[in-house]
mmCIF file of the C-alpha atoms, coordinates in Angstrom:
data_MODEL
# 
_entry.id   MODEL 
# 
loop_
_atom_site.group_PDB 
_atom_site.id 
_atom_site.type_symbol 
_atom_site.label_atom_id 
_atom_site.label_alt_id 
_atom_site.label_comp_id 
_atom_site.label_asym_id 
_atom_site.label_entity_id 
_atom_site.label_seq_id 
_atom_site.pdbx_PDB_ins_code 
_atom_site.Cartn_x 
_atom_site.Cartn_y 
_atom_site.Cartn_z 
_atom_site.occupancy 
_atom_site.B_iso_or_equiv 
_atom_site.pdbx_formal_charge 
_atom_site.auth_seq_id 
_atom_site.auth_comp_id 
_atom_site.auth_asym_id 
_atom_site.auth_atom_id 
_atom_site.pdbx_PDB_model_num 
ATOM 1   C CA . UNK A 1 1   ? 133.207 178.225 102.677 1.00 0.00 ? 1   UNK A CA 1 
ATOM 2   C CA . UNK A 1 2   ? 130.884 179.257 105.334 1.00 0.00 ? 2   UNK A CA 1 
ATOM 3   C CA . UNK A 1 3   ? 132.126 183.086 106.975 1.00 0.00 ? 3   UNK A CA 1 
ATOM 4   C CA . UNK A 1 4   ? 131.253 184.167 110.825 1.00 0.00 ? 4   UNK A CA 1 
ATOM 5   C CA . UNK A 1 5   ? 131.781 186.842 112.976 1.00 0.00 ? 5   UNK A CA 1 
ATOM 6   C CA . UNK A 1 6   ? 134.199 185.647 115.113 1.00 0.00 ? 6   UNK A CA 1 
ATOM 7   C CA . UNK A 1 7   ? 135.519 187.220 118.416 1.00 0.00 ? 7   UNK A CA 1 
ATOM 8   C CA . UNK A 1 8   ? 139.266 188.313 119.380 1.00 0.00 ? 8   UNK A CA 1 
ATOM 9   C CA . UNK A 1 9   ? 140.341 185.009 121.563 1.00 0.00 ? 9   UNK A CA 1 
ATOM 10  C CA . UNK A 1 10  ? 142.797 182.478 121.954 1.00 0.00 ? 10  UNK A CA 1 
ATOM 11  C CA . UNK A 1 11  ? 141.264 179.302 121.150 1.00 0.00 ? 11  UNK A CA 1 
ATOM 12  C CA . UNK A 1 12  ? 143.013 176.010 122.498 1.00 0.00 ? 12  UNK A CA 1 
ATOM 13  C CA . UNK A 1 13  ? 141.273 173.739 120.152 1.00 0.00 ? 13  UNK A CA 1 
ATOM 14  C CA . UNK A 1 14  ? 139.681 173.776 116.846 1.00 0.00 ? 14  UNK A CA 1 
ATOM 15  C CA . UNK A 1 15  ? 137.368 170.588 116.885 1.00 0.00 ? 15  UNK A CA 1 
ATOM 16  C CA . UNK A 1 16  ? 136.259 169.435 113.053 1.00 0.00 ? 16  UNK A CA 1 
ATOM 17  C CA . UNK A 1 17  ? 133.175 166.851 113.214 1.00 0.00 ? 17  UNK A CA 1 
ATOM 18  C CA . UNK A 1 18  ? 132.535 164.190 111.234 1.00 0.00 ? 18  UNK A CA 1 
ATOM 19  C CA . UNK A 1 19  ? 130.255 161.980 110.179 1.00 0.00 ? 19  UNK A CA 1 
ATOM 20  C CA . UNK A 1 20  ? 131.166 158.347 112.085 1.00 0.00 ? 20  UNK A CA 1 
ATOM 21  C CA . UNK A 1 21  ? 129.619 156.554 109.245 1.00 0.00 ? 21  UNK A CA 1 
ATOM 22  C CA . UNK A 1 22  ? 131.709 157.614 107.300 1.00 0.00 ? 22  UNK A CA 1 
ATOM 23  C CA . UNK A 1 23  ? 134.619 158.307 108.843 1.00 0.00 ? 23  UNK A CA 1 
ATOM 24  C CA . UNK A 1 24  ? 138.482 156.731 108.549 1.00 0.00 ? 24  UNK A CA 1 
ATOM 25  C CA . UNK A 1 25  ? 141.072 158.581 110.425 1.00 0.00 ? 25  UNK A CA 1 
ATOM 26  C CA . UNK A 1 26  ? 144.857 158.561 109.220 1.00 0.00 ? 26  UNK A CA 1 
ATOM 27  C CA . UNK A 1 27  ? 144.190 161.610 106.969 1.00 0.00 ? 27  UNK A CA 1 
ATOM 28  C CA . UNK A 1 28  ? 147.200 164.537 107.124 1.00 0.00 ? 28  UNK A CA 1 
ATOM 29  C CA . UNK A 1 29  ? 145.202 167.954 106.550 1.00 0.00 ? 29  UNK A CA 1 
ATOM 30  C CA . UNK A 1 30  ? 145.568 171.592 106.870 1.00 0.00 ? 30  UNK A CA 1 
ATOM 31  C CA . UNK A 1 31  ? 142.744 173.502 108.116 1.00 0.00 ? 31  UNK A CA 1 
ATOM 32  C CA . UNK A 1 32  ? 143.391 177.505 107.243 1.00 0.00 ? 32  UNK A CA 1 
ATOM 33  C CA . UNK A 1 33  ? 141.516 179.998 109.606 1.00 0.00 ? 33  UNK A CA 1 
ATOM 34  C CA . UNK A 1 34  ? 142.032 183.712 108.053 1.00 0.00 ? 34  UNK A CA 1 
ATOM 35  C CA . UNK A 1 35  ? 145.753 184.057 107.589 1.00 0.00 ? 35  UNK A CA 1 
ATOM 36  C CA . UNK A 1 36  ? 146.985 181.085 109.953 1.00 0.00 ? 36  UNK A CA 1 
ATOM 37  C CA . UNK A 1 37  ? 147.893 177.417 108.785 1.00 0.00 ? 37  UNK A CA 1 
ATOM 38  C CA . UNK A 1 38  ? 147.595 174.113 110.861 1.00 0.00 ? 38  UNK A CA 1 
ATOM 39  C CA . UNK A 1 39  ? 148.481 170.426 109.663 1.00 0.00 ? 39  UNK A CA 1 
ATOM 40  C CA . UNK A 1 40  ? 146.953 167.762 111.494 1.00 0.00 ? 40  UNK A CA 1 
ATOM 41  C CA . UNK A 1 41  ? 146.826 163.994 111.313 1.00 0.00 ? 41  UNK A CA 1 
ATOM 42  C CA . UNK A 1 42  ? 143.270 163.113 111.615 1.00 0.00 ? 42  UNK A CA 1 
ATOM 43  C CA . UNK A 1 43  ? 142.266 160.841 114.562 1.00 0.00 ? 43  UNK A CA 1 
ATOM 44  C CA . UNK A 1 44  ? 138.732 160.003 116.417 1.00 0.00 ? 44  UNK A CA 1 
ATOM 45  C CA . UNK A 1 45  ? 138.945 162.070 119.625 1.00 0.00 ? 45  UNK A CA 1 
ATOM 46  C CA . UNK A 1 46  ? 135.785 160.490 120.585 1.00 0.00 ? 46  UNK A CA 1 
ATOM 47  C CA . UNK A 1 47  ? 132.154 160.791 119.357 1.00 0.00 ? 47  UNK A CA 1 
ATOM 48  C CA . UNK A 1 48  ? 129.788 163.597 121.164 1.00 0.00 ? 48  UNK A CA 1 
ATOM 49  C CA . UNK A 1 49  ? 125.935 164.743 120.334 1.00 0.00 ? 49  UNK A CA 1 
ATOM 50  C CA . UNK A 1 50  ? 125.111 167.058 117.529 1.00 0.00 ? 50  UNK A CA 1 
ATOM 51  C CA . UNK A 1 51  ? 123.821 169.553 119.201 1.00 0.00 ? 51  UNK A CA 1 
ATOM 52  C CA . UNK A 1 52  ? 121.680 170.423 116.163 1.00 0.00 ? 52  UNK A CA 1 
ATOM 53  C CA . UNK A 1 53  ? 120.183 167.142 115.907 1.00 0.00 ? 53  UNK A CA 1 
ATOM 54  C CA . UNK A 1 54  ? 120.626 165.274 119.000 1.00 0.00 ? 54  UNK A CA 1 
ATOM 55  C CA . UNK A 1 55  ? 119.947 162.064 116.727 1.00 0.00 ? 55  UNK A CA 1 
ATOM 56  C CA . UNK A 1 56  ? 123.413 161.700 115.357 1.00 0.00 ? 56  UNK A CA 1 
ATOM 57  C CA . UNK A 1 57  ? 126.832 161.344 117.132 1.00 0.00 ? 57  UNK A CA 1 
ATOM 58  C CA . UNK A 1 58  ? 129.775 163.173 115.209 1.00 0.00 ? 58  UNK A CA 1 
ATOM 59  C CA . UNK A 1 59  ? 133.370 162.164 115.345 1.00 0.00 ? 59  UNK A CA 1 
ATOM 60  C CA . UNK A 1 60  ? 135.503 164.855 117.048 1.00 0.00 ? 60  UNK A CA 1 
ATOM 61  C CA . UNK A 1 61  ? 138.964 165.274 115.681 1.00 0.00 ? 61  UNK A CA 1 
ATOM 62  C CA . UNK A 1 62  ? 140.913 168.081 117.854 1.00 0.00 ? 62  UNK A CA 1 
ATOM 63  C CA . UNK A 1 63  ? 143.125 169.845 115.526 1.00 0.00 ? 63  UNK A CA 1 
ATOM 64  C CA . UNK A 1 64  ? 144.705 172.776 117.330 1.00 0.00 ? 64  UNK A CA 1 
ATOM 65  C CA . UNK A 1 65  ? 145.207 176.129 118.322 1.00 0.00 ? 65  UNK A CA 1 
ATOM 66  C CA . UNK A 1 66  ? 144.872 179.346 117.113 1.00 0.00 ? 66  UNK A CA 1 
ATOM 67  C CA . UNK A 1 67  ? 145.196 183.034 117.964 1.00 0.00 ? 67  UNK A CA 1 
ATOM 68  C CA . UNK A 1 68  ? 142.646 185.864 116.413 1.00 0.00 ? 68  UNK A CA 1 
ATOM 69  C CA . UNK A 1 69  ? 144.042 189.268 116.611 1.00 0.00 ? 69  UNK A CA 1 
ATOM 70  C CA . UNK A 1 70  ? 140.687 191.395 115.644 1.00 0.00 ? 70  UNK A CA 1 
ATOM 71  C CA . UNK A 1 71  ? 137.363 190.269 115.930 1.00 0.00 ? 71  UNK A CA 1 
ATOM 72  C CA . UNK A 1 72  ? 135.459 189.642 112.543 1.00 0.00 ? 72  UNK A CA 1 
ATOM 73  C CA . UNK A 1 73  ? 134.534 187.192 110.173 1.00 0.00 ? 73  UNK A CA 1 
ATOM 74  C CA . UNK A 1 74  ? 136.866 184.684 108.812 1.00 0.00 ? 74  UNK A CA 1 
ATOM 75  C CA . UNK A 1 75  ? 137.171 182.153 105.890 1.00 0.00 ? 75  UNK A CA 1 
ATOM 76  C CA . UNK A 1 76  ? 137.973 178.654 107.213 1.00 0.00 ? 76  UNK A CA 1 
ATOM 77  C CA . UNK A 1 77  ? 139.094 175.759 104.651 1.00 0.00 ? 77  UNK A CA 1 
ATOM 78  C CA . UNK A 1 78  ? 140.098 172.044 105.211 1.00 0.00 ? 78  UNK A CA 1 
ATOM 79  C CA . UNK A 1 79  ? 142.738 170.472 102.920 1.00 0.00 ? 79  UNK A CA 1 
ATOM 80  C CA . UNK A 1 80  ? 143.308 167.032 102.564 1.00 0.00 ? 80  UNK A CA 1 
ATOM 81  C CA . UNK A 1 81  ? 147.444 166.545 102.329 1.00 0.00 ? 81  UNK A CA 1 
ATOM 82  C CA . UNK A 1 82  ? 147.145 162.721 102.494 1.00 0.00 ? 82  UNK A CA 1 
ATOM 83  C CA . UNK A 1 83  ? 144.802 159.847 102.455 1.00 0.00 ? 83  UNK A CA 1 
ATOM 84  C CA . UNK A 1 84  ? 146.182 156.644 103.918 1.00 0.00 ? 84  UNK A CA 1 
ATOM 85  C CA . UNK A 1 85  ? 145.572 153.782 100.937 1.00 0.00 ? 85  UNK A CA 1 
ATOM 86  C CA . UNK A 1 86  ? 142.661 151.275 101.770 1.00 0.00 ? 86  UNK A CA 1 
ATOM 87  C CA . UNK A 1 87  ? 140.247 153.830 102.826 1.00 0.00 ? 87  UNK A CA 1 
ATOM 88  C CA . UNK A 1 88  ? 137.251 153.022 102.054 1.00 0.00 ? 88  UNK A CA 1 
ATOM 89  C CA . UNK A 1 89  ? 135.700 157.240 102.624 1.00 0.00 ? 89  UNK A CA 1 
ATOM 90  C CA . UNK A 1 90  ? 137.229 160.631 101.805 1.00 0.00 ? 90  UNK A CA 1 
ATOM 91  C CA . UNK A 1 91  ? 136.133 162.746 104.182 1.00 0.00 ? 91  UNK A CA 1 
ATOM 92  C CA . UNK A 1 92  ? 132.286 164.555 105.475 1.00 0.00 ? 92  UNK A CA 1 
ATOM 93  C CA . UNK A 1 93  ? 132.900 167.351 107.513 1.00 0.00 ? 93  UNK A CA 1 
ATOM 94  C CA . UNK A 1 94  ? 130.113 168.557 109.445 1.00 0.00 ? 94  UNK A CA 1 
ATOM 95  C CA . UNK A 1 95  ? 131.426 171.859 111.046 1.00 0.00 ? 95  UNK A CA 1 
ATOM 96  C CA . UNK A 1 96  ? 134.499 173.425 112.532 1.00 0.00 ? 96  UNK A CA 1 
ATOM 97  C CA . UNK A 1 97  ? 134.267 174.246 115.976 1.00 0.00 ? 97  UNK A CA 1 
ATOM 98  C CA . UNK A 1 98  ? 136.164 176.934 117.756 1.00 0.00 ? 98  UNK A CA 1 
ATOM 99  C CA . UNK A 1 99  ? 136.194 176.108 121.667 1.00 0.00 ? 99  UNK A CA 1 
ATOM 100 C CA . UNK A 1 100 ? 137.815 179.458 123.883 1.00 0.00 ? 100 UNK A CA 1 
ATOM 101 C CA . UNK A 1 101 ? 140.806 178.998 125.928 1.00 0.00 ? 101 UNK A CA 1 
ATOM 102 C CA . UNK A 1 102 ? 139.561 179.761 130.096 1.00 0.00 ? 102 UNK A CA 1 
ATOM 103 C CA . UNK A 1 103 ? 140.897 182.326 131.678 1.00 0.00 ? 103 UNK A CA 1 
ATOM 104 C CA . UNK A 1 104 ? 141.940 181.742 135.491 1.00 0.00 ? 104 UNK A CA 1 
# 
């Protein structure tokens, strides 16, 4: 698990990317921020630029959203609950992205 100082926000989504090579959606998961638990069913949201290496495109599968009460760093884990028979990858998550909610 990778920890990081996080901010106090309301995030609307919680984007995990993946690698599209190696990607299959169908998969049920729970992703676990600090204390809070979401299940998702994994799906390509569309592909977008890694901003780290502008080279590769990385699946985005929006999972959420979440509230952090205090601003710190927090453990983040993804579960797998179910993998759909016949696929042919588990799963290569690249990183968990937390996107703000805007405020009028």
């Amino acid at each position: 698990m990778n920890r990081r100082r996080i901010p106090v926000a309301d995030y609307e989504q919680l984007a995990a990317r993946f690698d599209p090579e190696k990607f299959d959606a169908g998969q049920q998961v729970t992703l676990e921020v600090g204390s809070q638990k979401l299940e998702a069913l994994l799906a390509d949201g569309g592909k977008e630029q890694d901003p780290n290496d502008p080279h590769w495109l990385r699946v985005v599968s929006k999972i959420g959203r979440i509230r952090l009460e205090k601003s710190g760093a927090y453990d983040a884990a993804l579960r797998t609950n179910s993998i759909p028979a016949g696929q042919r990858f588990g799963l290569t998550l690249v990183v968990i992205r937390l996107v703000p909610v805007k405020q009028p």
